[in-house]
C-alpha positions in Angstrom: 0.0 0.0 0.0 1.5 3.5 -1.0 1.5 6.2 1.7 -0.5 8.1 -0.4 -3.1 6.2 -0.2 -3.6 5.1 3.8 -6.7 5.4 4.9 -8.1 8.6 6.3 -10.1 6.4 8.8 -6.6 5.5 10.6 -7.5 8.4 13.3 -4.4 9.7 12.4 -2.6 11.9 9.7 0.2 10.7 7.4 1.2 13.9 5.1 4.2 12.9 2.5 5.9 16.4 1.7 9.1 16.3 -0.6 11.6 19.2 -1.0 12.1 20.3 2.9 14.1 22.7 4.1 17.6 21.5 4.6 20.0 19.0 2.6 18.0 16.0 1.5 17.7 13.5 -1.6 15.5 14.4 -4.3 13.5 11.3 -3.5 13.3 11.6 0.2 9.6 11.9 2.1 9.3 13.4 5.6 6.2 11.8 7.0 4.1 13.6 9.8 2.1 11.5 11.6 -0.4 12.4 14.9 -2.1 9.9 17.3 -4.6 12.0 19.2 -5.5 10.3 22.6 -6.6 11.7 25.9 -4.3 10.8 28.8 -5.1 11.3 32.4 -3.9 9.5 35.9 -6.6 7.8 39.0 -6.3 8.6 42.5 -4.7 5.2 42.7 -1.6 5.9 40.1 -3.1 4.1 37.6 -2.4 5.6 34.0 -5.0 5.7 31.5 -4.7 6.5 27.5 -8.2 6.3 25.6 -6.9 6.7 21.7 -10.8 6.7 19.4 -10.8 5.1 16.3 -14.5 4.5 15.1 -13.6 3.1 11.9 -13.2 0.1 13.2 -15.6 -2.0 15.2 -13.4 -3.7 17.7 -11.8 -2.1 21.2 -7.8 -3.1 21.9 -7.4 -3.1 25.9 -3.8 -2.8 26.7 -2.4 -3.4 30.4 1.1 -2.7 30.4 2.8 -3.6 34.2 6.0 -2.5 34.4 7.9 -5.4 35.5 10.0 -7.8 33.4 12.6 -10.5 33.5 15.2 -8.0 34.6 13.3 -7.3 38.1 13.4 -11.2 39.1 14.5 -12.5 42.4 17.8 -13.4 43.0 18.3 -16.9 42.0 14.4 -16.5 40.5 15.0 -16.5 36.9 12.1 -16.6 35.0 9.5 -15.4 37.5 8.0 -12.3 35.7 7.4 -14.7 33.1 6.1 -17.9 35.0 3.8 -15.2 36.6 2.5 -13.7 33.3 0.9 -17.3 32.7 -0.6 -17.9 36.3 -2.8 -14.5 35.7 -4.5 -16.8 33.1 -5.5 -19.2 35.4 -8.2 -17.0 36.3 -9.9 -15.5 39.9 -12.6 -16.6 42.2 -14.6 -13.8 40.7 -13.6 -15.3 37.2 -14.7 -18.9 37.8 -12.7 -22.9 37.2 -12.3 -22.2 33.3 -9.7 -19.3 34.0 -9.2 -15.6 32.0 -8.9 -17.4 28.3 -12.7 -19.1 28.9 -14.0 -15.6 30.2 -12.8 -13.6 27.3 -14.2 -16.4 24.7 -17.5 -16.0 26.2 -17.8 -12.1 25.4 -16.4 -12.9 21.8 -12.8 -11.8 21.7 -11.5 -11.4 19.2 -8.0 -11.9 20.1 -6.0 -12.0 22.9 -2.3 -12.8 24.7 0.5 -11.8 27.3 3.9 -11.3 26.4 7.3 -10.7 28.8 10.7 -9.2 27.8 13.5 -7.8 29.9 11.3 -4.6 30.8 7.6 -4.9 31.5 4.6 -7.5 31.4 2.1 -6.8 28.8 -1.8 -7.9 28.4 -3.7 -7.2 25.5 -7.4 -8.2 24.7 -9.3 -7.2 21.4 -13.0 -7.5 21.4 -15.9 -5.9 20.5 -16.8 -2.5 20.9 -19.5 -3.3 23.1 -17.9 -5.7 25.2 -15.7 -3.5 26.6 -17.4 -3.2 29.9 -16.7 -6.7 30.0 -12.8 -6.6 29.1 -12.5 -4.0 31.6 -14.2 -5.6 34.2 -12.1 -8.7 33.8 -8.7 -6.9 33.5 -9.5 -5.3 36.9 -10.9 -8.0 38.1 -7.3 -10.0 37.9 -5.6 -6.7 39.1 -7.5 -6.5 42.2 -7.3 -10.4 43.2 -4.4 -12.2 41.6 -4.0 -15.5 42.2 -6.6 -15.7 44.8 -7.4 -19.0 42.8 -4.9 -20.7 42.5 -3.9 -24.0 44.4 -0.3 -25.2 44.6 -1.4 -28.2 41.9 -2.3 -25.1 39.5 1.3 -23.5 39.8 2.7 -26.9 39.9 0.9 -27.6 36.2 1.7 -23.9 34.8 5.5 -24.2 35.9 5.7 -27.2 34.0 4.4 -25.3 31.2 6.7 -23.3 31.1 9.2 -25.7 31.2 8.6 -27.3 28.3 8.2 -24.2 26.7 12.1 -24.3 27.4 12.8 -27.4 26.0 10.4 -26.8 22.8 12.4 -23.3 22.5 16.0 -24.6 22.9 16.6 -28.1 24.3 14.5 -29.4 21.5 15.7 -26.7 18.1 19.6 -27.0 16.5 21.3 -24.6 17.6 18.4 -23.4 20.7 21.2 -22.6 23.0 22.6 -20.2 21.2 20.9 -17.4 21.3 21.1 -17.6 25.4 24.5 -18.0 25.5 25.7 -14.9 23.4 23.6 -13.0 25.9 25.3 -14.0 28.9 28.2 -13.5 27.2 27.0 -9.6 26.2 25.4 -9.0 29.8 28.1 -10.6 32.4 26.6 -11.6 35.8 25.0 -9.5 37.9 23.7 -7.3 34.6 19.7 -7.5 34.8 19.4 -8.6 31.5 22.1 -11.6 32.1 19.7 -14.5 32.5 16.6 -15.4 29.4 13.2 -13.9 30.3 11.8 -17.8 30.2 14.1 -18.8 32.9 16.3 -21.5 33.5 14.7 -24.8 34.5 16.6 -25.4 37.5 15.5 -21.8 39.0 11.6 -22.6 38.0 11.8 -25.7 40.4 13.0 -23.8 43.3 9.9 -21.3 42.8 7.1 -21.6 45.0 3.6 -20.1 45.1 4.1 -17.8 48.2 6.9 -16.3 46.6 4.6 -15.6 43.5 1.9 -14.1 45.5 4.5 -11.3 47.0 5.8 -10.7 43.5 2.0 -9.8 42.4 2.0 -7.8 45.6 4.3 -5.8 44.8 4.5 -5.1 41.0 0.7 -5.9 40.1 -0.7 -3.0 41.2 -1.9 0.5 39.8 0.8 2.7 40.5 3.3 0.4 38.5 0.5 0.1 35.9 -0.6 1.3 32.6 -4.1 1.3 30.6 -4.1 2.0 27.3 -7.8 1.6 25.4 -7.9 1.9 21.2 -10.8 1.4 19.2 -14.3 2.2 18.5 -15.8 3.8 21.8 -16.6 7.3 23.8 -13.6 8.3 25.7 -16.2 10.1 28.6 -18.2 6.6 28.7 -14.7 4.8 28.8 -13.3 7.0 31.7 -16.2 6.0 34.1 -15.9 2.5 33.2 -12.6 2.8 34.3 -13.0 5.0 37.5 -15.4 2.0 38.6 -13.4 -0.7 38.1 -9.6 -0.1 38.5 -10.9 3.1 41.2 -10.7 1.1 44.2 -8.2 -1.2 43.7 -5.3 -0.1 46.2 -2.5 1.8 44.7 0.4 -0.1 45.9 4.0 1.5 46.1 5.8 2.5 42.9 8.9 0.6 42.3 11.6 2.8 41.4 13.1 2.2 37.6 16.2 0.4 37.3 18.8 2.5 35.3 22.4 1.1 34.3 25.1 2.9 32.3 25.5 1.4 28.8 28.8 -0.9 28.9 31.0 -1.9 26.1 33.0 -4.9 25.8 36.6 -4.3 26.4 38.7 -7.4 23.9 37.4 -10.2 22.1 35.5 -13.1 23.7 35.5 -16.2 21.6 33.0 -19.1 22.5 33.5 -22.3 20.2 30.3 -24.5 20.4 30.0 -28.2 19.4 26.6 -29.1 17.3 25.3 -32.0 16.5 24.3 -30.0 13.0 25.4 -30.1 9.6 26.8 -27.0 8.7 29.2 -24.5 10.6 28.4 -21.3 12.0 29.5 -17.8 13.3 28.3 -15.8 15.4 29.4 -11.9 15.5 27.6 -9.7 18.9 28.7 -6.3 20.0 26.4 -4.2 23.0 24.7 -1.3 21.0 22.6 1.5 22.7 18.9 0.9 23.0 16.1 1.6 20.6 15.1 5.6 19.9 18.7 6.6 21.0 21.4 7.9 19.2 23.0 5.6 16.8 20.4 2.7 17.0 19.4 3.1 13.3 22.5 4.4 12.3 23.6 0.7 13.2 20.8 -1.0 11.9 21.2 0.9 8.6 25.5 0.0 8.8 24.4 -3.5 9.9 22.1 -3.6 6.2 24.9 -3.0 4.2 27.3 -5.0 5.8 25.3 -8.6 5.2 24.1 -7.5 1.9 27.9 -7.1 1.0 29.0 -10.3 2.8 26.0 -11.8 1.3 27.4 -11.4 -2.4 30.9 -11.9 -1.2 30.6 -15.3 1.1 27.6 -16.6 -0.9 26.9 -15.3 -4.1 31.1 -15.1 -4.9 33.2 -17.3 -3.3 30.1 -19.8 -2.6 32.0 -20.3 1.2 28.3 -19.9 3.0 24.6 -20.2 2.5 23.0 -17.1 4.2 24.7 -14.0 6.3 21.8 -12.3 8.3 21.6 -9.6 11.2 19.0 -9.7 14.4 18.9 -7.8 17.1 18.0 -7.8 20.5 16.4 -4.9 22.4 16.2 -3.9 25.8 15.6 -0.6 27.3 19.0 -1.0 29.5 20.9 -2.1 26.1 20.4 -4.1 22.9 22.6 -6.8 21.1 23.5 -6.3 17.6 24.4 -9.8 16.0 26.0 -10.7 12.5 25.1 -14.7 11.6 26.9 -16.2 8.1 25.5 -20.2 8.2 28.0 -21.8 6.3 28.5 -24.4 3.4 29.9 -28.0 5.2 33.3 -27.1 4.3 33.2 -23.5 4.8 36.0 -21.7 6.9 35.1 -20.2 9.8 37.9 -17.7 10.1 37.4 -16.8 6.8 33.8 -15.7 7.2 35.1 -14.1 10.2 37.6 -11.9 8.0 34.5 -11.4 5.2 32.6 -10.0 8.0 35.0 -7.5 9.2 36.1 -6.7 6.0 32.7 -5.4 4.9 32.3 -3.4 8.0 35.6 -1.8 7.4 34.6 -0.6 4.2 31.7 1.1 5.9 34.3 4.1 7.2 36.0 4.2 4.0 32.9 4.2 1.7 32.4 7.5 0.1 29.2 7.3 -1.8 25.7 6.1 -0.7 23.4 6.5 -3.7 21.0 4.2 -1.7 21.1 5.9 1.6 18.1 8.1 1.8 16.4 4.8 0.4 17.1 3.0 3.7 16.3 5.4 6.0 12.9 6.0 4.3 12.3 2.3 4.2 12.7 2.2 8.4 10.4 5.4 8.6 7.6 4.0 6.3 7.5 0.7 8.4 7.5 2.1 11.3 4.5 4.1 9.9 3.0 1.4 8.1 2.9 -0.6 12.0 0.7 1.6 13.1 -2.0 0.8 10.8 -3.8 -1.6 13.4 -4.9 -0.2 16.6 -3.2 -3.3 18.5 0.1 -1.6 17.4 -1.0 1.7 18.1 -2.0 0.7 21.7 1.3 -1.3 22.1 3.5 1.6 20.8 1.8 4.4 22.9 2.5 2.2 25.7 6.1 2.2 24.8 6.2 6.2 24.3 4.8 6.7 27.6 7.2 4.1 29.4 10.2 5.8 27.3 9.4 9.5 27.1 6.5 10.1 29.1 3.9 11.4 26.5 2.1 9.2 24.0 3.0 10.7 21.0 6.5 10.6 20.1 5.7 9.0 16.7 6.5 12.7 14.7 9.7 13.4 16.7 11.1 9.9 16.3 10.5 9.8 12.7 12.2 13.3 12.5 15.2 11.2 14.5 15.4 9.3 11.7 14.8 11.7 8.6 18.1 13.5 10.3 20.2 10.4 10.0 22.9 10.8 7.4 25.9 8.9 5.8 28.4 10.4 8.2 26.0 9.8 11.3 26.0 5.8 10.5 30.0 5.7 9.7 30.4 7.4 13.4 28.0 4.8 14.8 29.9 1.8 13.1 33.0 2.9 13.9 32.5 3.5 17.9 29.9 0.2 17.8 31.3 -2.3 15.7 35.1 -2.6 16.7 36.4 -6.1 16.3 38.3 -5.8 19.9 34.9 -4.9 21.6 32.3 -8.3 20.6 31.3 -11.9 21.5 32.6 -14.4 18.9 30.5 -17.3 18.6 32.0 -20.4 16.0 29.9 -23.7 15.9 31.7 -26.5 15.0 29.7 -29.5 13.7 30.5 -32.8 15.8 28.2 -35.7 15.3 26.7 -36.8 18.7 26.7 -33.4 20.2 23.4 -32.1 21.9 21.5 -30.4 18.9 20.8 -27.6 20.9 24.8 -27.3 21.5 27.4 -26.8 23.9 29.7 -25.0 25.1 33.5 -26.6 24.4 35.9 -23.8 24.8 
């Protein structure tokens, strides 16, 4: 779908404007977008966003907590997780059947929890005139969490989630991986050290009191936010939400964990053995988080860096099969990764070299005809994701945890429209140093645990 042509009905306004003031490629767009919403705070703590879209015919309830894996117990890993999925199992106002069976019976049209390093997030979509409903059941688990739940129901959920660890990585090639280049990034005693699922062996040690303090203190309104898109009347949704999140204690706010962005100083190398076919490598350096300086600029660098080892180590020398980048965000720090899956005889060091090679030439690159072309392509997707109001909720619960208004969508975007060539080369050159990253090298080994380990 051209930009041109979004729909009007989107609530908010997308204007493509060429030829701005200021240096910029004849092709470039500056996009202005707006997401009106009214925003206001209960005598509890709890924050409320009511964003109307009446093009639609559906309501998105978003309840954003703000605890994640990073505020788990000592020796705990895992909890803020493990104690997403007991909130499904429901509330003696709720009934047996549990949160999923109550929001099937009012039609929803979708719904799920996810967990990362930062915060806890629920989301419900249902119809317009079900939330009442929604509401009510949202509160419902807010105001009596767990107060159903028997030791044999945390026994049965806990292993759950443990064989949602062993379907993730005990069970996939290469499933360790991921985990282990993480620990390596984020040394002990960093918050983000450990996976969000947990380790097994610190699931078994959890017990059900323990999960009924952590609810305590984090699942309450003060360390809570309510975020309502859709088709409804903001002065009809504020009452609904004075009477059933109103009385609900406030709890006490926990303060905001904060931790100065660290580099790595040398070169770690971690040699895996695989019970796998083809060898791998594994390149991660600690870049800053999202929506700060020189997080696109990378992601941009990190673009031209495959697609050039992509035509060197595949499409040239025919050494490996794919080169690829992820990334991994976090609000304290993100990981920056460079994968190359190799051919059975493919060289390891020599991917290695290919790697660096290509992000060398990123300094000493002079001309980016396709530049403007890149960063347009990150500001039109990030545009283009707000089309459904489940994104919308989910990224104006982002802006307010970040930057404390709902709206950054314009000024971000303008982050990005500023980008230039120079900006990225600065980035990759005080980011992507080969003495300052995690070298990962698998080394297929027949009999080996699929998943991998750790040999040297």
């Amino acid at each position: 779908m051209r930009l041109s042509k979004l729909r009007a009905s989107l609530a908010f306004a997308i204007v493509s404007l060429a030829g701005c003031a200021g240096p910029r490629h004849p092709n470039e767009v500056t996009l202005k977008v707006a997401l009106p919403a009214t925003h206001f705070r209960l005598e509890n703590g709890l924050e409320v966003l009511l964003h109307e879209d009446h093009s639609t015919s559906d309501v998105v309830v978003n309840l954003r907590y703000h605890v994640g894996s990073k505020d788990d117990p000592e020796g705990r890993s895992g909890f803020a997780h493990l104690y997403e999925h007991m909130m499904f199992l429901g509330t003696k106002h709720v009934g047996d059947d549990g949160f999923a069976a109550a929001l099937e019976k009012i039609g929803v049209r979708e719904f799920n929890a996810t967990t990362n390093e930062d915060r806890t997030e629920y989301y419900d979509i249902v119809p317009a005139r079900q939330l009442p409903a929604a509401l009510w059941l949202e509160a419902t688990r807010m105001a009596y969490p767990l107060d159903a739940v028997e030791q044999q129901n945390f026994d049965r959920e806990r292993e759950v989630v443990k064989n949602e660890w062993r379907e993730r990585y005990d069970n996939v090639p290469l499933g360790h991986l991921h985990n282990l280049v993480r620990e390596a990034v984020f040394p002990a005693g960093h918050p983000y050290h450990h996976p969000t699922i947990g380790r097994p062996t610190d699931l078994d040690r959890a017990t059900l009191e323990e999960a009924r303090a952590f609810g305590a203190t984090y699942y309450t309104p003060v360390n809570a936010t309510l975020v309502i898109a859709g088709d409804f009347d903001k002065n009809q949704a504020h009452e609904l939400v004075a009477r059933y999140f109103g009385n609900i204690p406030s709890g006490k706010p926990n303060a905001p964990k904060s931790l100065r962005f660290q580099k790595i100083i040398g070169k770690k190398r971690i040699v895996v053995e695989a019970d796998v076919e083809t060898p791998r490598v594994v390149l991660a350096w600690p870049i800053p988080p999202p929506h700060t300086r020189g997080y696109d600029e990378l992601m941009i660098a990190a673009g031209y860096a495959t697609g050039w080892a992509n035509y060197e180590l595949v499409a040239t020398s025919k050494m490996a099969r794919l080169a690829w980048t992820d990334v991994d965000t976090g609000r304290l720090g993100s990981i920056l990764s460079i994968t190359v899956d190799l051919e059975p005889n493919g060289n390891p060091e020599k991917a290695i070299d290919a790697i660096d090679d290509e992000i060398r030439r990123i300094p000493d690159h002079r001309d980016w005809p396709d530049f403007s072309d890149r960063r347009t392509a990150r500001m039109t997707s990030a545009v283009l994701g707000l089309q459904s109001i489940d994104n919308r909720a989910a990224w104006m619960q982002e802006s307010l945890s970040l930057f404390g208004t709902h709206d950054v969508s314009q000024s971000e975007l303008q982050r990005i429209q500023d980008i230039h060539a120079p900006n990225m080369v600065a980035a990759t050159t005080e980011y992507l140093r080969d003495t300052g990253r995690i070298e990962v090298v698998v080394r297929p080994k027949r009999g080996a645990p699929r998943a991998g380990r750790v040999v040297q």
